[in-house]
ZAPAVO-158810 format. One record per residue (C-alpha): residue number from 0; residue in one letter; chain; x, z, y. Coordinates in Angstrom, 3 decimals. Each point is the difference from the previous one (the first is absolute). Layout:
! ZAPAVO-158810
<r NUM, a, A, <X, Z, Y>>
...
//
This chain:
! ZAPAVO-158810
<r 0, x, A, <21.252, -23.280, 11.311>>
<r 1, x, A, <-3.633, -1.354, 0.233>>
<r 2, x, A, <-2.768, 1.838, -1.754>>
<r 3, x, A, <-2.084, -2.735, -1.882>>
<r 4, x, A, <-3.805, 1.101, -1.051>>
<r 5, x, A, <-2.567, -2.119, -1.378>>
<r 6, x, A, <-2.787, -0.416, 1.833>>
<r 7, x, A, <-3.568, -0.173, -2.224>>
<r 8, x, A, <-1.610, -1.782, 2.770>>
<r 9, x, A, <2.495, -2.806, 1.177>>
<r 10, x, A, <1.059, -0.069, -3.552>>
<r 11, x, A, <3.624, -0.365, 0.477>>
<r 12, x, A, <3.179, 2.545, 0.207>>
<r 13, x, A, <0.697, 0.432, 3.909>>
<r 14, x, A, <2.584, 1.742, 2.202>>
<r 15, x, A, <-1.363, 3.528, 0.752>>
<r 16, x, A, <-0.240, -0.043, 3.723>>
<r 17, x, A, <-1.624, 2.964, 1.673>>
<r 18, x, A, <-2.407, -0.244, 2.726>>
<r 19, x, A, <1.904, 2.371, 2.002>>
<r 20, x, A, <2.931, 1.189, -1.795>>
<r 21, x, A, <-0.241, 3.381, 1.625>>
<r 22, x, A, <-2.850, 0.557, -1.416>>
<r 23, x, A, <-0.350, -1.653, -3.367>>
<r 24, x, A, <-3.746, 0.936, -1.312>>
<r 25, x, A, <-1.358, 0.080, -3.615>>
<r 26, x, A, <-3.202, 0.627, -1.517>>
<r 27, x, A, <-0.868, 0.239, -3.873>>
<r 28, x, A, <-3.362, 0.794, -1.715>>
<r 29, x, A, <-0.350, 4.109, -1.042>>
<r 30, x, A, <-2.121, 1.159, -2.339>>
<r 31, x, A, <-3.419, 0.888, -0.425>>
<r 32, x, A, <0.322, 3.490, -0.580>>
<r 33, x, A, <-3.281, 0.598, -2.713>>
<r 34, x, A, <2.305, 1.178, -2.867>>
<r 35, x, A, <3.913, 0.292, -1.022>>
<r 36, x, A, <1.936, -3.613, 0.556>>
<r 37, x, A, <0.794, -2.117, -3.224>>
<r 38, x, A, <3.586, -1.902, -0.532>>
<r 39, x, A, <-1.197, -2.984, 1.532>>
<r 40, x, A, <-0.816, 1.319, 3.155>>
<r 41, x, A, <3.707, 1.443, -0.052>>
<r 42, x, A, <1.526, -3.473, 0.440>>
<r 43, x, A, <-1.446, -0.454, 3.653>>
<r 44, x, A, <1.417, 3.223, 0.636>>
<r 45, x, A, <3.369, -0.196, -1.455>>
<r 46, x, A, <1.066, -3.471, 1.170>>
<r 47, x, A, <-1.271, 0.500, 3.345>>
<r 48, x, A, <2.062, 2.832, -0.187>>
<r 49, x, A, <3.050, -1.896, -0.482>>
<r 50, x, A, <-0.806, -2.659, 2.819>>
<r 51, x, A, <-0.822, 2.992, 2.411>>
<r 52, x, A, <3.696, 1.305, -0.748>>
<r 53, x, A, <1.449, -3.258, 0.058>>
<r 54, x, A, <-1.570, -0.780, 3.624>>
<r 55, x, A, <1.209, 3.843, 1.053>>
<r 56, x, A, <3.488, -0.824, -0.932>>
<r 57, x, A, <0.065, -3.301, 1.948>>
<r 58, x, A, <-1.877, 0.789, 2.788>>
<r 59, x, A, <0.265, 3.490, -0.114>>
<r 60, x, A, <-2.094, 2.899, -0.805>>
<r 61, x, A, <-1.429, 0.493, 3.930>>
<r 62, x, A, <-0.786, -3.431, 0.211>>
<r 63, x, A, <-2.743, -0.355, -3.043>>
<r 64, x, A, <-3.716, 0.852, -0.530>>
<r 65, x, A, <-1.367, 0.105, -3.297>>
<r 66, x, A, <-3.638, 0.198, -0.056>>
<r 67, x, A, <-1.505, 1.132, -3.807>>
<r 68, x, A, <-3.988, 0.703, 0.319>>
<r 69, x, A, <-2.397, 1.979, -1.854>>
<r 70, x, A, <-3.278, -0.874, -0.941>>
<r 71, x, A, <-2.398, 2.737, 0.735>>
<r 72, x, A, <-3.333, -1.544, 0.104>>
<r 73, x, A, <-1.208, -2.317, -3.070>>
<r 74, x, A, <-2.421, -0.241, -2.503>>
<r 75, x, A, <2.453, 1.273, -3.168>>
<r 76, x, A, <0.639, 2.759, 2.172>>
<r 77, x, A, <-3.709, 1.052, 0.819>>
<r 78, x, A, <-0.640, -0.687, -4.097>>
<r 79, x, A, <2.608, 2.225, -1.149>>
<r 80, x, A, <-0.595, 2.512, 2.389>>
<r 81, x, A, <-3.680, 0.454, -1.429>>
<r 82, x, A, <1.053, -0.403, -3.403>>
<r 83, x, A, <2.468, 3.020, 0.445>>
<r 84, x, A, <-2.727, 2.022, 1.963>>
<r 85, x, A, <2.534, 0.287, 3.087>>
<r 86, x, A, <-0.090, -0.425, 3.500>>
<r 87, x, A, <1.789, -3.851, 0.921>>
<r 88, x, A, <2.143, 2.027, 2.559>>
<r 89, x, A, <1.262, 2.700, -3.324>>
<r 90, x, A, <0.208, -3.606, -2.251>>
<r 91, x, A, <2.063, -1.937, 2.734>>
<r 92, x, A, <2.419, 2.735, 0.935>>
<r 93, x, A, <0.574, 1.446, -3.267>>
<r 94, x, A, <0.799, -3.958, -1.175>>
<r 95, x, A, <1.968, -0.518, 3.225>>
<r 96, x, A, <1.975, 2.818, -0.694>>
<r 97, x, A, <0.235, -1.106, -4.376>>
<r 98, x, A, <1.747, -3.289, 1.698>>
<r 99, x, A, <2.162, 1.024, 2.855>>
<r 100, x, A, <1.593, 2.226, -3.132>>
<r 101, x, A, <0.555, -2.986, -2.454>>
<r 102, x, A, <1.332, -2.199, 2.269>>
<r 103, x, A, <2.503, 2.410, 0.980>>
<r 104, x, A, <0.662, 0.968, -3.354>>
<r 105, x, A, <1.057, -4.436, -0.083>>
<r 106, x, A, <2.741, 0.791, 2.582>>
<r 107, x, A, <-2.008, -1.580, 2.453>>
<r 108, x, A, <0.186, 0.952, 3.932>>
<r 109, x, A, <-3.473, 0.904, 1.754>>
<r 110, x, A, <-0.890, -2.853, 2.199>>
<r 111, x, A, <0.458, 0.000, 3.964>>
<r 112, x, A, <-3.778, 0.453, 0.517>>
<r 113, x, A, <-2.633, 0.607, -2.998>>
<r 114, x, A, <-3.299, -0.533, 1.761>>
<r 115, x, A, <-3.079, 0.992, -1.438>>
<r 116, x, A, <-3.002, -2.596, -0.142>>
<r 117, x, A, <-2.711, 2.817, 1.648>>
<r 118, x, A, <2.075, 0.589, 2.968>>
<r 119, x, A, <-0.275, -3.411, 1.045>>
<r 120, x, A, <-3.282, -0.571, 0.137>>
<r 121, x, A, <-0.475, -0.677, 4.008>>
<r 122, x, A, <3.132, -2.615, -0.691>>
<r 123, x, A, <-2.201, -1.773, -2.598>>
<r 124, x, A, <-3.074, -0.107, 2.243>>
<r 125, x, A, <2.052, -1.249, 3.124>>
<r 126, x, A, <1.036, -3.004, -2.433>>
<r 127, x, A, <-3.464, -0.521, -1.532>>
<r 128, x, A, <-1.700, -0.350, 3.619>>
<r 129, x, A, <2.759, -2.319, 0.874>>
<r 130, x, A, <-0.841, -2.409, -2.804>>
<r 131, x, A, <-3.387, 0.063, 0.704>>
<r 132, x, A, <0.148, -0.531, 3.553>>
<r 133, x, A, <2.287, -3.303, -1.085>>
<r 134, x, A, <-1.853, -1.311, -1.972>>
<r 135, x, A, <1.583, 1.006, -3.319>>
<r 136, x, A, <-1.998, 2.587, -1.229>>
<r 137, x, A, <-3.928, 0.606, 0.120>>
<r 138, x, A, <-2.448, 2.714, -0.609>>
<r 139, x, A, <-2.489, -0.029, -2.950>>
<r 140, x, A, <-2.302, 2.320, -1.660>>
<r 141, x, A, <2.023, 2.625, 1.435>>
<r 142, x, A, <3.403, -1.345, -0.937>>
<r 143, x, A, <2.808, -1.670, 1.866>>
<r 144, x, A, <0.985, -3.305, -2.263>>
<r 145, x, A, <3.551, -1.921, 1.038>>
<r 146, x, A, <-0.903, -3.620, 1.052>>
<r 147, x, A, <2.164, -1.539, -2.580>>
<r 148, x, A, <-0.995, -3.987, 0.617>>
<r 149, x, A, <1.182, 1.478, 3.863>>
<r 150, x, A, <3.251, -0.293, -0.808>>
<r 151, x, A, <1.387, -3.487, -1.155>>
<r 152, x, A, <3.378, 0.811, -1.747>>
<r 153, x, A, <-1.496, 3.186, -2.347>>
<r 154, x, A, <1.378, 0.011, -3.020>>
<r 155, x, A, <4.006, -1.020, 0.536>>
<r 156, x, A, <1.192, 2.890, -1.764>>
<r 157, x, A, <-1.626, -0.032, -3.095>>
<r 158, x, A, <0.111, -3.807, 0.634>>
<r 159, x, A, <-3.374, -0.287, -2.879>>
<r 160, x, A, <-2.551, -2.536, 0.314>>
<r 161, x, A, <-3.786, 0.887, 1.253>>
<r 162, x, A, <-1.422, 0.707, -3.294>>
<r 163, x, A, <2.861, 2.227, -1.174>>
<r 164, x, A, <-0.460, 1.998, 2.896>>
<r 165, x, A, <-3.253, 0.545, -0.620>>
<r 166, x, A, <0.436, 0.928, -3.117>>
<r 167, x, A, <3.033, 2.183, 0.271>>
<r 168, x, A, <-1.428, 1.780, 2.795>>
<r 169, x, A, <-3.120, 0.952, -2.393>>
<r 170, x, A, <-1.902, -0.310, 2.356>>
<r 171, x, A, <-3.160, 2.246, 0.543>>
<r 172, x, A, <-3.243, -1.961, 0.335>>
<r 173, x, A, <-1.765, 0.663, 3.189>>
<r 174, x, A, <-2.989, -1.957, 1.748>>
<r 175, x, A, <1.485, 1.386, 3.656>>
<r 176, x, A, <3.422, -2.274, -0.142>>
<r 177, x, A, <0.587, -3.186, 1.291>>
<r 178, x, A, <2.513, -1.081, -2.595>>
<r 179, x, A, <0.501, 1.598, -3.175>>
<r 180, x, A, <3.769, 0.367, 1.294>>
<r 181, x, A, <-0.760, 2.505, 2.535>>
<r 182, x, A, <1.019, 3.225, -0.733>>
<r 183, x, A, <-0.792, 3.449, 1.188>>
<r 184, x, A, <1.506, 1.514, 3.366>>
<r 185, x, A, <-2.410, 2.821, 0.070>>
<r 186, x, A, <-3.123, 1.173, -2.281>>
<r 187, x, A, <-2.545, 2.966, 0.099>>
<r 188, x, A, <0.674, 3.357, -1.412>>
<r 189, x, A, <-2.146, 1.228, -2.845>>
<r 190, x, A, <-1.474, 3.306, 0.000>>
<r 191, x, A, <3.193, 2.313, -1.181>>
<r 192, x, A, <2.921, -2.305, 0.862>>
<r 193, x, A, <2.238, 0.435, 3.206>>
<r 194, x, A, <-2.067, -1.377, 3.346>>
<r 195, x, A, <1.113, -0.894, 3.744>>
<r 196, x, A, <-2.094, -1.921, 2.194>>
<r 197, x, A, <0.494, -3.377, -0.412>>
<r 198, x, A, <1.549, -2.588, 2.521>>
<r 199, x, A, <-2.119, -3.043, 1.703>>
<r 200, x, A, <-3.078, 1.472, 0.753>>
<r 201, x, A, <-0.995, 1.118, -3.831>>
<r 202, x, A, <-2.108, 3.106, 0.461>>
<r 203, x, A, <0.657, 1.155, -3.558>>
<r 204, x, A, <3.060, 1.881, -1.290>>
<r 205, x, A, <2.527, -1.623, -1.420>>
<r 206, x, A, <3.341, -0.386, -1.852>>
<r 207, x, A, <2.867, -2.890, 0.322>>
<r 208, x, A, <0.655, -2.314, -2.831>>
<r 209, x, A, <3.278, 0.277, -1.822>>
<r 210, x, A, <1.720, -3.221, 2.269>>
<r 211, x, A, <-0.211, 1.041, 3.166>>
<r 212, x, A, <1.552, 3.233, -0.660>>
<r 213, x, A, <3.493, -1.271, -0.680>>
<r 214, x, A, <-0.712, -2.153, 3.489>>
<r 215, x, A, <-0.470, 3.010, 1.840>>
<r 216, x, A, <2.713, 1.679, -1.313>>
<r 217, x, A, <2.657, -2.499, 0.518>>
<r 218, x, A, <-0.872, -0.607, 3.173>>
<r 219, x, A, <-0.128, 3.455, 1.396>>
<r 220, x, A, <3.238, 1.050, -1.156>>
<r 221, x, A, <1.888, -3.663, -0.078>>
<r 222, x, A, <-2.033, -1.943, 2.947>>
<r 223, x, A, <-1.759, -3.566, -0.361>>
<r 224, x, A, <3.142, -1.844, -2.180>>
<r 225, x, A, <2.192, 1.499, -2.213>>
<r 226, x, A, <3.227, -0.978, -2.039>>
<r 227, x, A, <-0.755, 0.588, -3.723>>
<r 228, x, A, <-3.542, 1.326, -1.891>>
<r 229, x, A, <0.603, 0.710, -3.534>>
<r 230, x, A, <-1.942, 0.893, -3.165>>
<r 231, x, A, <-0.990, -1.135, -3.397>>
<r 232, x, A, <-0.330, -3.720, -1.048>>
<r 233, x, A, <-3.811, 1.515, -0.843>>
<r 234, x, A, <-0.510, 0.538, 3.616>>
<r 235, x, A, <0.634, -3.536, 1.041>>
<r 236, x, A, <-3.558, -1.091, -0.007>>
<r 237, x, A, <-2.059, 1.015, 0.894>>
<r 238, x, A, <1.186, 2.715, 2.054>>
<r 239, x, A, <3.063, -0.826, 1.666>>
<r 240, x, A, <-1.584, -3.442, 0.673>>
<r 241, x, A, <-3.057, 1.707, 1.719>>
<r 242, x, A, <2.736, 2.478, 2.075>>
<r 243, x, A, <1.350, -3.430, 1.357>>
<r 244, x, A, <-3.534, -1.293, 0.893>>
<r 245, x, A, <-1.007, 3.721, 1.372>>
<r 246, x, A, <3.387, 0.012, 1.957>>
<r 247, x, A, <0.664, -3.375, 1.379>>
<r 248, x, A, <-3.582, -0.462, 1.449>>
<r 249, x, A, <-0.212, 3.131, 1.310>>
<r 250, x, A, <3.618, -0.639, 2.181>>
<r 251, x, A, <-0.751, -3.400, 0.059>>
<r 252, x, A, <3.841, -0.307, -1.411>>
<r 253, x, A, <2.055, -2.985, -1.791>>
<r 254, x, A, <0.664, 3.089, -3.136>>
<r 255, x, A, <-0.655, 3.569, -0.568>>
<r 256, x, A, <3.245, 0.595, -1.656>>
<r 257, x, A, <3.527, -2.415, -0.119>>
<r 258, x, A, <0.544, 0.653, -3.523>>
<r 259, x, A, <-2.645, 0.766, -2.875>>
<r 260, x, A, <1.663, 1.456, -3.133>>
<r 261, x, A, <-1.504, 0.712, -3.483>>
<r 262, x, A, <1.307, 1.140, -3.131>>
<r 263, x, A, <-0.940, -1.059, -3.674>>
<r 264, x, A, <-1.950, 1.812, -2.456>>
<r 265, x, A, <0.682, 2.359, -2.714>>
<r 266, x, A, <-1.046, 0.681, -3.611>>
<r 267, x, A, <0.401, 2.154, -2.907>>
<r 268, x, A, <1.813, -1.052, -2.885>>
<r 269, x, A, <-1.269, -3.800, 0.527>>
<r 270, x, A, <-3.745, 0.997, 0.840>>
<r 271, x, A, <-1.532, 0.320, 3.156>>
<r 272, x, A, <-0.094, 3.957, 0.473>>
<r 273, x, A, <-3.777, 1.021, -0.617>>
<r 274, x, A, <-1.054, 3.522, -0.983>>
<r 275, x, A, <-1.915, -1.677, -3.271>>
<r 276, x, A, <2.309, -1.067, -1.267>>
<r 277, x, A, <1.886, 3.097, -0.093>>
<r 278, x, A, <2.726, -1.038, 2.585>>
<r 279, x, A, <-0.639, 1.519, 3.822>>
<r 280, x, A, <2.604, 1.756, 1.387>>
<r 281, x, A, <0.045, 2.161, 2.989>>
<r 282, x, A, <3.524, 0.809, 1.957>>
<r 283, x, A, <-1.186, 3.569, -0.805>>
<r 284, x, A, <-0.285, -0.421, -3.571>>
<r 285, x, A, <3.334, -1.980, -0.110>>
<r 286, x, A, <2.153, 2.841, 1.977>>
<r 287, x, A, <-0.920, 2.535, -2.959>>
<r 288, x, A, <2.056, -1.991, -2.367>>
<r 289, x, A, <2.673, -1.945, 2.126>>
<r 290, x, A, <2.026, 1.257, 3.437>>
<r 291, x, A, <-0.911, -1.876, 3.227>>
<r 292, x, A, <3.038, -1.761, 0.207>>
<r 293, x, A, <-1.166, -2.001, -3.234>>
<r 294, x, A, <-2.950, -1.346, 1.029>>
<r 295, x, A, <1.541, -1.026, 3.242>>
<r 296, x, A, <2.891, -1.561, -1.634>>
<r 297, x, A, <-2.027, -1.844, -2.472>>
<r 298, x, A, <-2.413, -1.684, 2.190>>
<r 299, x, A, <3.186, -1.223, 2.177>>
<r 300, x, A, <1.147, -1.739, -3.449>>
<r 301, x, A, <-2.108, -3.010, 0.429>>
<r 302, x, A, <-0.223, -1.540, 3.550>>
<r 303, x, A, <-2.999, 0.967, 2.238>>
<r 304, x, A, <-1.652, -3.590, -0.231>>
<r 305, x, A, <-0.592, -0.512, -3.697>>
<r 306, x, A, <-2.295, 1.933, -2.741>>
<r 307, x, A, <1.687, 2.936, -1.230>>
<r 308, x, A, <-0.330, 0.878, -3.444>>
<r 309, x, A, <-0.003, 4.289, -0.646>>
<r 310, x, A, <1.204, 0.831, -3.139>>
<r 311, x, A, <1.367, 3.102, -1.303>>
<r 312, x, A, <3.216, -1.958, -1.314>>
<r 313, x, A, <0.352, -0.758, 3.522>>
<r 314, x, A, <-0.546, 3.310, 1.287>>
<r 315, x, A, <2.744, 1.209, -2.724>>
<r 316, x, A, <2.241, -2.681, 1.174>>
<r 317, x, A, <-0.725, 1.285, 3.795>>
<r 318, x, A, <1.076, 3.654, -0.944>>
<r 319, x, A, <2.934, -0.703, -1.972>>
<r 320, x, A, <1.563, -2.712, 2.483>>
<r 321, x, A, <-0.726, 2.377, 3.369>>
<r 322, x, A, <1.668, 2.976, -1.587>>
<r 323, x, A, <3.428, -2.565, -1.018>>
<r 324, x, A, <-0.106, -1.308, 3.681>>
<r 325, x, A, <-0.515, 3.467, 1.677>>
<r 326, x, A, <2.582, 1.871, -2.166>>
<r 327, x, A, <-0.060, 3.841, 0.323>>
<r 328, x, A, <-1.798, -0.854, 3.580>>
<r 329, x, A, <1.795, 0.106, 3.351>>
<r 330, x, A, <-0.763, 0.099, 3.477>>
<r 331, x, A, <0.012, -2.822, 2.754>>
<r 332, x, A, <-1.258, -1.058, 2.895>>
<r 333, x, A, <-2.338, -2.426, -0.392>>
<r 334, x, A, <1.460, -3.826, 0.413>>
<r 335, x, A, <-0.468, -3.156, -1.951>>
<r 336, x, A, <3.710, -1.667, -0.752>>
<r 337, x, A, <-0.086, -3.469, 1.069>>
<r 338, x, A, <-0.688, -1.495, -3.278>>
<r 339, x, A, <-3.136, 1.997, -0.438>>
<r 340, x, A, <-1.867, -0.969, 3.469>>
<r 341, x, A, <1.364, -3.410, -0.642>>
<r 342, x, A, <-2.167, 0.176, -3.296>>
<r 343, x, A, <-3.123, 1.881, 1.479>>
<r 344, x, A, <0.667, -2.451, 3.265>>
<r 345, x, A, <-1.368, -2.714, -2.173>>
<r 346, x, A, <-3.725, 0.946, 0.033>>
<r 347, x, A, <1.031, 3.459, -1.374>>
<r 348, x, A, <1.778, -1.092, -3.311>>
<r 349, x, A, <-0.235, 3.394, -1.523>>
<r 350, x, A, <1.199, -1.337, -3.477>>
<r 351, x, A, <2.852, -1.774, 1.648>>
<r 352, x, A, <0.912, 3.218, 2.120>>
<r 353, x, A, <0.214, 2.351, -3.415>>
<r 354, x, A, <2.211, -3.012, -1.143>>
<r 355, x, A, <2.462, 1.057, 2.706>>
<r 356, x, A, <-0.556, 3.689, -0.421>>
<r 357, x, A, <1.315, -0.352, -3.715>>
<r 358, x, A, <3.218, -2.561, 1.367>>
<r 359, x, A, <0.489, 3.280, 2.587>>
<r 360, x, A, <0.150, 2.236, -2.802>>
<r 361, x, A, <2.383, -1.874, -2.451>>
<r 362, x, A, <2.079, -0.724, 3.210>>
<r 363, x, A, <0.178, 3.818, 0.418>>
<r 364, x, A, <-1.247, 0.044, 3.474>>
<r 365, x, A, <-1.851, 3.671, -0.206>>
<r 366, x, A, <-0.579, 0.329, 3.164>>
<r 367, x, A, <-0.997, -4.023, 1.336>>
<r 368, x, A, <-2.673, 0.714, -3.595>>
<r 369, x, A, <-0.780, 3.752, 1.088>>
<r 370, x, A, <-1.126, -1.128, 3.559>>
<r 371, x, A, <-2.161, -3.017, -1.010>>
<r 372, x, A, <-1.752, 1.616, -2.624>>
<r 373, x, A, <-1.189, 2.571, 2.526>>
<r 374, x, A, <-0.829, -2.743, 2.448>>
<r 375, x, A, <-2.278, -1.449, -2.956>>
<r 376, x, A, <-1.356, 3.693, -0.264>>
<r 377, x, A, <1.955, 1.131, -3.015>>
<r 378, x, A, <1.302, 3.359, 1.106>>
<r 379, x, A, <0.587, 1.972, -3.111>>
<r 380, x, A, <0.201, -0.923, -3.514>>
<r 381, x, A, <-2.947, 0.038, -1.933>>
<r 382, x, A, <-0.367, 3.120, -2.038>>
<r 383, x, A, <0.301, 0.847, -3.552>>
<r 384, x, A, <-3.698, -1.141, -1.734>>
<r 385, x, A, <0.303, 2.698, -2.553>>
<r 386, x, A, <0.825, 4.049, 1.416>>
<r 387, x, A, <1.961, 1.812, -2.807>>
<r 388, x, A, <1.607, 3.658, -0.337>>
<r 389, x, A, <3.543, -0.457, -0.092>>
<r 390, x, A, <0.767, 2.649, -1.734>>
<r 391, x, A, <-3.342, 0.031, -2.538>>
<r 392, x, A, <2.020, -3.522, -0.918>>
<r 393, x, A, <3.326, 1.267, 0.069>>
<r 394, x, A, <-1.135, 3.060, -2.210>>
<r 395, x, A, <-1.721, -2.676, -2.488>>
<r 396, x, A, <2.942, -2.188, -0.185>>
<r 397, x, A, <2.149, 2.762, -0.627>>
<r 398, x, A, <-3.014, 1.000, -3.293>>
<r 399, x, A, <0.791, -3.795, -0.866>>
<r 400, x, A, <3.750, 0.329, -0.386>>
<r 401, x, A, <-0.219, 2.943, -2.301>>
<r 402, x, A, <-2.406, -1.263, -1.518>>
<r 403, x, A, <2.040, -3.349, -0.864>>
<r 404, x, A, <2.915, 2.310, -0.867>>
<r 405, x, A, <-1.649, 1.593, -2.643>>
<r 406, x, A, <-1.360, -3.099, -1.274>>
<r 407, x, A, <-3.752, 1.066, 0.690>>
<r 408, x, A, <-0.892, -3.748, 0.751>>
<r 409, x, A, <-4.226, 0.980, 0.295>>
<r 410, x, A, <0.891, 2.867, 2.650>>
<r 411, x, A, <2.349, -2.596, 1.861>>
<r 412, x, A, <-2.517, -2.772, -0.244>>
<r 413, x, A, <-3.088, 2.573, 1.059>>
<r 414, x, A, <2.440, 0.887, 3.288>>
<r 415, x, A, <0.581, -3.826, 0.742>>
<r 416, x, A, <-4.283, -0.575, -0.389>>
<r 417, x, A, <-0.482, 2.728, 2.303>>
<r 418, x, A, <2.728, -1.522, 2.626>>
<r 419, x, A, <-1.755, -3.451, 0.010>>
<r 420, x, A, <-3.257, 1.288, 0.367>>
<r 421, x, A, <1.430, 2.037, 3.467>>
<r 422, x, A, <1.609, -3.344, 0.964>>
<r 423, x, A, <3.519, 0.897, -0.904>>
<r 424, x, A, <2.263, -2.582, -1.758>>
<r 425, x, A, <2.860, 1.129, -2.206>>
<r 426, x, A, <3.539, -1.828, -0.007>>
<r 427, x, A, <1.795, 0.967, -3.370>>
<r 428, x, A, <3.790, -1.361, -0.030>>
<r 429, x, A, <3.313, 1.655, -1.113>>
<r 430, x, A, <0.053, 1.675, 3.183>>
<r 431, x, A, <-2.849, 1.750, -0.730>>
<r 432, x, A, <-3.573, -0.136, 1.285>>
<r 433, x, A, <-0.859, -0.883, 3.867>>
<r 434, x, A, <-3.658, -0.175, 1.092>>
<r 435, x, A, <-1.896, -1.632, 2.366>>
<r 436, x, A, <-3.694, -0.282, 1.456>>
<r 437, x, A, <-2.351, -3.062, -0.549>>
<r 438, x, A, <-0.643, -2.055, 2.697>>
//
């Protein structure tokens, strides 16, 4: 069976085909680790997630690099950092550490290699001398600028005209650039922020600009090309397009990587998430109130390529469906039945694949369902939202009863307010009275 991924840049669904299939190499945007990660930036991480088990179970887990950076160094970093009255070494580890949690918490497996941007500094100078000495890059007012007229097909990815480039890029004003395209390889350090000396003859310290990290980093742990780069549809331009420009004229190579894959956007009840308006989420705020396994299974409810809409109806609709499909939980090795990685095989139809999970369960095939929810990452079922005493409840149902039996309807009714407002639902039949926890 062929795995079929869209490809952002040649803007068509392809045949995956590996570079070398013994060693099939990804590499997906990380964070910038300044504070705790909101929901959006857990889609990246969750359907990359999938893909990376999808390519382990074809290929096989030896035979697969997954490369997930971390940004280090950056101007959000060096603001917070001073805002909080902390070292950026305390801010970026503590942050690091806030993240690697979360994500974990999403079901998600750590990545081959996480690189950090700072450790790859000599990387990003060897690439920024290159470019000079080419032709593509130049020094000015103690900066390194990327050539962009220098390279005649900029701009295929995002595929935008001139002026929208421009103006998407927001570009910074600057009397030392050539074109008001070029962007920033390398810049100086201001007193306070993190310093090396800088590449291409620049006697004052410096720092790299955010581009050429993610160059530096794919290159030292994946090599010149690559098969698939991922991230955010945000991420498109005009960073992934300046990773291609970085990358390409530094190898002098036809690509940087085979296959470029973004997913959509997401917002909050129908608005764009924004912390004015009363709507920003982090993945730490949401795993107080909702298990893992429901924010993972929720995001995997709409397919990776269109705008996903968070809602708590959703999110209800998540928790209630995973805990039908997973039953009282079981164990299984991990392996997608055929109908599932025939679903995610077409560009990682995640709606399509939970499709088959629920034809697997009204089939009855436990174990077939068992094994490819924990190839999706669904390992246990999601816990109860609500923690109750069983036998506080059991002692108050009991009150109820008698209370009912001797007709003392405000004592029965007073029980049955306290239940609810502990998250307990009451079942009255002829049988008798059954109880259950709210969802």
């Amino acid at each position: 069976m062929d795995l079929k991924l869209y490809d952002t840049l040649s803007r068509e669904k392809r045949v995956f085909q590996p570079i070398d299939p013994a060693r099939v190499r990804m590499y997906v945007c990380g964070p910038t680790v300044y504070d705790y990660a909101h929901i959006g930036n857990a889609r990246p991480v969750i359907v990359f997630d999938v893909l990376y088990r999808m390519l382990r179970q074809i290929y096989g887990a030896d035979h697969v690099i997954y490369v997930r950076n971390i940004t280090d160094v950056d101007d959000k970093i060096n603001a917070r950092a001073a805002e909080r009255g902390i070292s950026i070494g305390e801010l970026t580890r503590t942050t690091y550490e806030n993240f690697k949690n979360d994500v974990k918490a999403l079901g998600c497996l750590p990545p081959t290699v996480e690189p950090r941007a700072t450790e790859h500094i000599t990387e990003m100078k060897t690439l920024i001398e290159r470019l000079v000495a080419s032709g593509h890059a130049y020094v000015a007012d103690g900066h390194v600028l990327f050539d962009v007229p220098s390279m005649p097909d900029y701009g295929r990815l995002s595929n935008r005209s001139l002026d929208e480039m421009i103006a998407g890029a927001r570009v910074e004003v600057a009397p030392y650039k050539r074109d008001p395209q070029d962007f920033v390889l390398w810049k100086p350090s201001k007193p306070g922020e993190p310093s090396w000396p800088s590449p291409s003859g620049i006697a004052e310290q410096g720092r790299p600009g955010w581009h050429i990290e993610c160059s530096a980093m794919s290159w030292k742990h994946l090599g010149e090309t690559f098969d698939i780069h991922g991230g955010g549809i945000d991420l498109v331009f005009p960073h992934h397009e300046n990773e291609i420009a970085q990358s390409r004229c530094s190898f002098h190579t036809p690509f940087m990587a085979h296959t470029w894959m973004h997913n959509g956007f997401l917002q909050v009840e129908g608005e764009k998430m924004s912390k004015s308006l009363g709507n920003f989420f982090t993945i730490h705020d949401l795993l107080q109130d909702w298990p893992g396994e429901v924010l993972r299974f929720n995001m995997l409810r709409t397919h990776y390529r269109q705008p996903i809409d968070w809602t708590l109806k959703g999110l209800e609709e998540s928790y209630a469906t995973l805990r039908h499909l997973m039953g009282e939980g079981t164990s299984a090795a991990p392996q997608f039945a055929p109908g599932v990685i025939e679903a995610l095989s077409d560009d990682l139809n995640t709606p399509k694949a939970i499709a088959e999970l629920h034809a697997l369960h009204a089939r009855g095939e436990s174990e077939a369902l068992a094994g490819s929810l924990a190839a999706l990452g669904f390992t246990q079922r999601p816990r109860s939202r609500r923690e109750v005493d069983k036998t506080q409840v059991e002692a108050l149902v009991a009150q109820r009863l008698a209370a009912r039996k001797v007709k003392d309807f405000a004592e029965s009714d007073r029980i049955r307010d306290a239940l609810t407002a502990m998250g307990v639902i009451l079942k009255d039949s002829k049988d008798g009275t059954t109880w259950e926890v709210a969802p």
